[in-house]
N, C-alpha and C positions, 0 to 999 in steps of 0.2 A: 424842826424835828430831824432826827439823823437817826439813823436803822441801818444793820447790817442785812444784809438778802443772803440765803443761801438755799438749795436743794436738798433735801433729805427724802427718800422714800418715794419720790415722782412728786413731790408736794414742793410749793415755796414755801421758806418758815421765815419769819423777821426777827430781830432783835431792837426794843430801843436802848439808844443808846442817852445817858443821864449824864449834865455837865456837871453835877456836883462829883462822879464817882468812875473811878477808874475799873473799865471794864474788861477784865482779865480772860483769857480763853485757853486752853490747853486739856490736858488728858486727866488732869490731877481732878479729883471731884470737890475741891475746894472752888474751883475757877468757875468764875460767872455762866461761862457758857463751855462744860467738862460734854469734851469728845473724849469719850472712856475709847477701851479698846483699839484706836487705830496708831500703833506702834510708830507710826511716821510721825505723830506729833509729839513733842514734849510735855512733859507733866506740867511745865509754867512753862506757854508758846511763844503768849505776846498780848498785848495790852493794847484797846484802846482809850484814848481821856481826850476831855475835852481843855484845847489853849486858850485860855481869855484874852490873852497877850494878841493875838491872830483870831481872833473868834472864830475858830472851827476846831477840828477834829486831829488828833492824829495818834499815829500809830506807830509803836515801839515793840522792837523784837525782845524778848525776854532769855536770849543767849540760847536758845532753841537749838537743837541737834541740826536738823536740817533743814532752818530758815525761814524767814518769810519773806514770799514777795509778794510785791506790790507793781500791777502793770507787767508783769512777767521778768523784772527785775528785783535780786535780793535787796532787803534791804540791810544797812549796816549801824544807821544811826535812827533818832524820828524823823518822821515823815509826814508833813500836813497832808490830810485827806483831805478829795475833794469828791463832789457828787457824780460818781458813775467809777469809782475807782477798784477795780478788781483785784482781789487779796486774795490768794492760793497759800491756804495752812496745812502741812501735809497734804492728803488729796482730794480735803476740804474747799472747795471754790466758793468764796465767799463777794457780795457787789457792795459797796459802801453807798446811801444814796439820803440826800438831804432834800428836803422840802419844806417852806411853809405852810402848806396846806394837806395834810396830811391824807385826803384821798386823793392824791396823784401817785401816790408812795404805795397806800393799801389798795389800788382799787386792783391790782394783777398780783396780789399775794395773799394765797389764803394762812391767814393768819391763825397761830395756834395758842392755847394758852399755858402761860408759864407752868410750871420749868419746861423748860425745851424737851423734846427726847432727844438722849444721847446717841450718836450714830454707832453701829455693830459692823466693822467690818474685818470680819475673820480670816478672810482671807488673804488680809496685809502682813506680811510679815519683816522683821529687821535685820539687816544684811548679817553673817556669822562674820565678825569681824575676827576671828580666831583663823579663816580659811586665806587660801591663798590671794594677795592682794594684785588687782587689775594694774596693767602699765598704767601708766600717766598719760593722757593722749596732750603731746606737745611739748613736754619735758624731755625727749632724743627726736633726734631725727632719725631718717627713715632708715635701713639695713646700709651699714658703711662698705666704703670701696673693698674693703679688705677680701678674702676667699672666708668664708664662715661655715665649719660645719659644727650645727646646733648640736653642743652633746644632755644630754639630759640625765640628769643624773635618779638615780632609786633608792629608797630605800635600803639603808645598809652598805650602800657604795662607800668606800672608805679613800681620804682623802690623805696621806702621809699621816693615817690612824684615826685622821677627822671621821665617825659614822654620821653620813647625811641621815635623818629623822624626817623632814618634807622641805618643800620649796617655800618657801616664802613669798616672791617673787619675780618677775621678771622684765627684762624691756630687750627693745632688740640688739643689744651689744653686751647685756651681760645678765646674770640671773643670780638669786641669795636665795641660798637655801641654811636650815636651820641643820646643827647637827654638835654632835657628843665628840670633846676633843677628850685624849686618853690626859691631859693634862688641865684641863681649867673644869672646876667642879660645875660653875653654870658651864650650858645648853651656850657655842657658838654658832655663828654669821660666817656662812662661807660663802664670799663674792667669788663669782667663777667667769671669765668674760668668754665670750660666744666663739670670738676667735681661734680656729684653728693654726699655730704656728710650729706645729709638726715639722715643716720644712724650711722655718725661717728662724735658726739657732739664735741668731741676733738679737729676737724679739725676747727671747725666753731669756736669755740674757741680759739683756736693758732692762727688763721686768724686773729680776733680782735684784740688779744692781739700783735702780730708781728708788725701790724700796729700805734697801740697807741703808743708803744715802740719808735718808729722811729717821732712818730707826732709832736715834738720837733726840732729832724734836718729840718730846712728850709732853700732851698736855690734855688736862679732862674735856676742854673746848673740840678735840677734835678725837677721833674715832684711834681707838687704841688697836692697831694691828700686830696681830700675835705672830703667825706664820707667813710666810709666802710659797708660793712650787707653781710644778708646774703638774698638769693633767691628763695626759693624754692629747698632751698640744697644744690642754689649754692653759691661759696663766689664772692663778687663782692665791685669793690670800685669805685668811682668819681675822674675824675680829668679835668685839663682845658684842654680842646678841640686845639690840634694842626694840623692846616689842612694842614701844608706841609707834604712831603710824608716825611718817616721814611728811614733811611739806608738803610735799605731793599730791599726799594722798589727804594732807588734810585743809588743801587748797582747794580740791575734786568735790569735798563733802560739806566744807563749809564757809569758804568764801562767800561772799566778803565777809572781812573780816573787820572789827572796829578800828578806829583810826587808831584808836591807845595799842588796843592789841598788835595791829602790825607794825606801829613804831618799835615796839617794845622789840620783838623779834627781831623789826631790822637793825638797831641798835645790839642786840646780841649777837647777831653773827655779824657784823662788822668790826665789833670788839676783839673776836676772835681771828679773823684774818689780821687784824692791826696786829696783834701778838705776833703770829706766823711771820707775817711779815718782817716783822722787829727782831724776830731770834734766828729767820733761817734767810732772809731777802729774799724769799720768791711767795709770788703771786699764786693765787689757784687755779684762774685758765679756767674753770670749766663749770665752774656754779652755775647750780640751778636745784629747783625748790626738791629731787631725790636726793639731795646730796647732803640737804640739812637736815638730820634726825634729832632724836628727840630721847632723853633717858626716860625712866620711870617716875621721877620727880620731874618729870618735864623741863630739865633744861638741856639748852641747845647741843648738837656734837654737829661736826664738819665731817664729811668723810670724801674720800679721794685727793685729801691734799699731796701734792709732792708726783700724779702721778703724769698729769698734764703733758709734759714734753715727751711721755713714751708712746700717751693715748694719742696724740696728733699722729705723731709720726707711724706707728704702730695700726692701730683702730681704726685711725679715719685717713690711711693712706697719704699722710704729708701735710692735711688741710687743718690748718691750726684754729677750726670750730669741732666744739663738743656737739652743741644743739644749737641749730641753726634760729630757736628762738629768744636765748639767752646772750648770740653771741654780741659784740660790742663792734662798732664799724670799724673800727681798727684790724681786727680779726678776719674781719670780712675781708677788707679790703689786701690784706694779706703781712698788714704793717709787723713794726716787733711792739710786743702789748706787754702792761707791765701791768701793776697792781691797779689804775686805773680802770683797767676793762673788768676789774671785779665789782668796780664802784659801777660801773655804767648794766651787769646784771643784775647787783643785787637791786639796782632801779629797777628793772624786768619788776623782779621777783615782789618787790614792792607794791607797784600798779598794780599786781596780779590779786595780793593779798587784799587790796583796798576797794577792788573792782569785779574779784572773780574770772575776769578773765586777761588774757595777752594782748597785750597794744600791738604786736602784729602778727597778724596768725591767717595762712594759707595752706589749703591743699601741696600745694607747690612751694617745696622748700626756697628753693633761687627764689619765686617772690618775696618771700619773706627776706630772705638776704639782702633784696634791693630795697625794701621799707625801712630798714634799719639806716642806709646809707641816704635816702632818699624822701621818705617821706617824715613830716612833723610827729613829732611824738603827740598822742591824743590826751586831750584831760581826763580826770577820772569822771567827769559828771557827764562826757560826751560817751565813755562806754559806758555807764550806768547812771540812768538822772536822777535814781532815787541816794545818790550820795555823794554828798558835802564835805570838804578838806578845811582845814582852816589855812591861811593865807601860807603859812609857816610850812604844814607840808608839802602844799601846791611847790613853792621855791625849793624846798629842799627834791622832792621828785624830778624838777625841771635841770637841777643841776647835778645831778647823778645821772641824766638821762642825754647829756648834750652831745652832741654826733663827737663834738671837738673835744678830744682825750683832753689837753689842756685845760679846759673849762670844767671840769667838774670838780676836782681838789685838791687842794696842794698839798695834804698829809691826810693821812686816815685821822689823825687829831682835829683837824679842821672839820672833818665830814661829822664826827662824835660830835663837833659842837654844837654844827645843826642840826641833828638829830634831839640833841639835848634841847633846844629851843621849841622845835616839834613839839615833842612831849609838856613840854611846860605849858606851851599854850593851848594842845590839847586840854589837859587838864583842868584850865582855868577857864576853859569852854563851858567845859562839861560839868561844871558848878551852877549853869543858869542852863535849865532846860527848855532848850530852843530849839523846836523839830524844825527840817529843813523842806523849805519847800519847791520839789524841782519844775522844771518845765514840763510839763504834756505835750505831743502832738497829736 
C-alpha cells in the first residue's frame, strides 16, 4: 500500500495511491488530487505512477512553473519514491509512505473521505512579473575597484532623446531601464553601467570606440545595439527591448532544468559564439546566464559581445574577470584567454541549468577564485541527487569544464558534435521511461 500524507486544516488527510493509474495533482480541477486556489502551483504540477519495472513508485514533474521537490531538492527528470520521501508542491508539504500492513500507515492519520477538500489559500499570491526584476545573486561579483557614483535615472530623463519610462533592472555595475527612442517605433533597452567616468576621458572614449568597432558584426543571434553615449559620466548604449526574462532570472525560478532542455540552450548559444567567432576572431570574455536573453518567440540573443576588453580594463580596474563565478582558471590565474574560456563558462552555465545551482559558490569571492583553480569540478548528482545525466552529458560537462584550457576543444565544431551526441542520446533515453533512482542519506 503507498499513500501520500499531507496536512490540511490541523488534520492529517491520505491519499491511496493505485498501480494501475497515474495519479495527477496540480491546481487544474481535472487533477486527481486539484489544490484550487494556491497560485504557486501549476494547473498540471506533477504526477505520481506506479513502475513495475522497479516495483515501486515514482514521481514525475509535469513542467510546473515553480517545481517540485523531492528531499528539498528540485527535481528534473523521474524519480523512484521510497518510504518517508518528503515532496514540497508549492507550499503544499506532502510525505510519501509505503507499507504492507496498512495500520502502521493509518494508525496516526485521520483519514477523510473521498474527494479530498481542496486547500483555500488566499493569501498566496504570484510574483507581478511585469515589475522591476531582482539581481541575480551570483551572476557579478561584488561592487568593482573602479570609483562608482550610482546615478539613477527617472521617469522622463532623456537619454540623447531616449525618454526612460521604468527600470527594468539592475546588478551592481550596471542597470536596464526601458524607454521611448524618438527613432525606433517599439519601446527600447537602455544599458547604463554604474561607472562614473566624468574624469577619465579615456574610458568614454574606448567606450565609443569598442562599440563602432563591433558595429559591423550584425546578427539576430546577438543583441542589435542601436546607439551608444555618454551620460553624465556614464557610458550607456541602446538596444531592442527583449521582455522575456534573461537566463538569470530564469535559472532563479526554475532550475533545474531537463537534460533536453538545457542541452538545447547550451547548443544555442554555442552556435552563436562559433559564428562571432568565425566573422570577427574574438571571444566574449564574459558570459554568464544575464547576458543570454531571450526574444518573444523565445530564441536565444547574446548581449555584451565585443565589449570585454573595455569592461576589464575599464569596470573592473585591469582584472580580466567579469564574475568571479563564471570566470575560467586561465582568467584567474591572469593568463591571455581566448575563445576557450567561453567553453569552460558556458560549462558553469551548463551545471547550473542542470543542477540549479553553481559548482562553486562562496560568500568570499577570492574563494571562489581559488575553487576554480584548485578544487575538482563536482557532478551533477553530488549537487543534487534527485538528478541523472546520461553518460554523454556527464563527458561532454567534464570536458568544457577542465582547469586545462587545452583540454576542452579544439574548434567550436568539435564541441557542437558533442553536444549533438548529448542530445541524441538524451532523446533515445527518454523513449523508455526510466525514473532515476538517487542515493538518500
Amino acid at each position: 500500500m503507498a499513500l501520500l500524507i499531507f496536512e490540511q486544516d490541523g488534520e492529517k488527510k491520505s491519499v491511496h495511491l493505485d498501480t494501475e493509474k497515474e495519479f495527477t495533482i496540480g491546481r487544474s480541477r481535472s487533477s486527481d488530487l486539484s489544490l484550487c486556489d494556491i497560485p504557486a502551483i501549476s494547473r498540471h504540477h506533477c504526477s505520481v505512477y506506479y513502475c513495475p519495472t522497479e516495483n515501486a513508485y515514482a514521481i514525475s514533474d509535469l513542467h510546473s512553473t515553480n517545481g517540485t521537490m523531492l528531499n528539498g531538492s528540485r527535481i528534473s527528470s523521474d524519480v523512484l519514491l521510497k518510504d518517508g520521501d518528503r515532496i514540497l508542491i508549492g507550499p503544499v508539504l506532502m510525505r510519501f509512505a509505503v507499507s504492507d500492513d496498512a495500520s502502521t500507515i493509518t494508525a496516526s492519520i485521520k483519514k477523510v473521505a473521498a474527494p479530498v477538500k481542496v486547500f483555500s489559500l488566499n493569501d498566496l499570491v504570484e510574483a507581478d512579473l511585469t515589475q522591476t526584476l531582482p539581481k541575480f545573486s551570483g551572476d557579478e561579483g561584488s561592487v568593482p575597484p573602479v570609483a562608482e557614483s550610482l546615478l539613477e535615472l527617472k521617469h522622463g530623463d532623456k537619454l540623447q532623446g531616449n525618454e526612460i519610462i521604468r527600470k527594468l533592472g539592475d546588478g551592481p555595475r550596471s542597470s536596464v531601464y526601458l524607454a521611448k527612442s524618438p527613432d525606433v517605433k517599439d519601446a527600447v533597452a537602455v544599458k547604463l553601467f554604474n561607472a562614473d567616468f566624468s574624469a577619465v576621458p579615456d574610458a568614454q572614449r574606448d567606450f565609443l570606440e569598442a562599440l563602432q568597432s563591433f558595429s559591423e558584426f550584425s546578427s539576430p543571434a546577438f543583441v542589435q545595439r542601436l546607439e551608444a553615449g555618454i551620460y553624465k559620466g556614464h557610458c550607456f548604449y541602446t538596444m531592442n527591448c527583449l521582455t522575456n526574462a534573461n537566463l538569470a532570472r530564469r535559472i532563479t525560478r526554475n532550475a533545474p532544468f531537463s537534460e533536453l532542455e538545457s542541452s538545447y540552450i547550451l547548443r544555442a548559444v554555442g552556435k552563436s559564439l562559433e559564428l562571432a567567432f568565425m566573422k570577427t576572431g574574438q571571444p566574449h570574455l564574459n558570459l554568464k546566464p544575464s547576458n543570454v536573453l531571450f526574444t518573444g518567440d523565445d530564441d536565444i540573443v547574446i548581449s555584451d559581445f565585443g565589449l570585454s576588453p573595455w569592461y576589464f580594463k575599464y569596470v573592473c580596474g585591469g582584472i580580466t574577470i567579469g564574475s568571479p563565478y563564471y570566470a575560467s582558471p586561465e582568467q584567474i590565474a591572469g593568463r591571455p584567454a581566448n575563445w576557450h574560456a567561453d567553453v569552460y563558462s558556458l560549462g558553469i552555465i551548463f551545471f547550473q541549468m542542470l543542477t540549479g545551482s553553481l559548482p562553486f559558490n562562496d560568500q568570499d569571492e577570492k574563494k571562489v577564485l581559488k575553487m576554480h583553480i584548485e578544487e575538482a569540478f563536482p557532478t551533477v548528482s553530488s549537487m543534487n541527487p534527485n538528478i541523472s545525466i546520461t553518460q554523454e552529458t556527464a563527458a561532454l560537462l567534464s570536458r568544457m569544464t577542465s582547469k586545462n584550457a587545452a583540454e576542452r576543444y579544439e574548434s567550436w565544431q568539435d564541441f557542437q558534435m558533442d553536444v549533438q551526441k548529448a542530445v541524441d542520446a538524451i532523446i533515445k533515453s527518454s523513449r523508455i521511461r526510466t525514473p532515476y533512482n538517487p542515493s538518500r542519506t
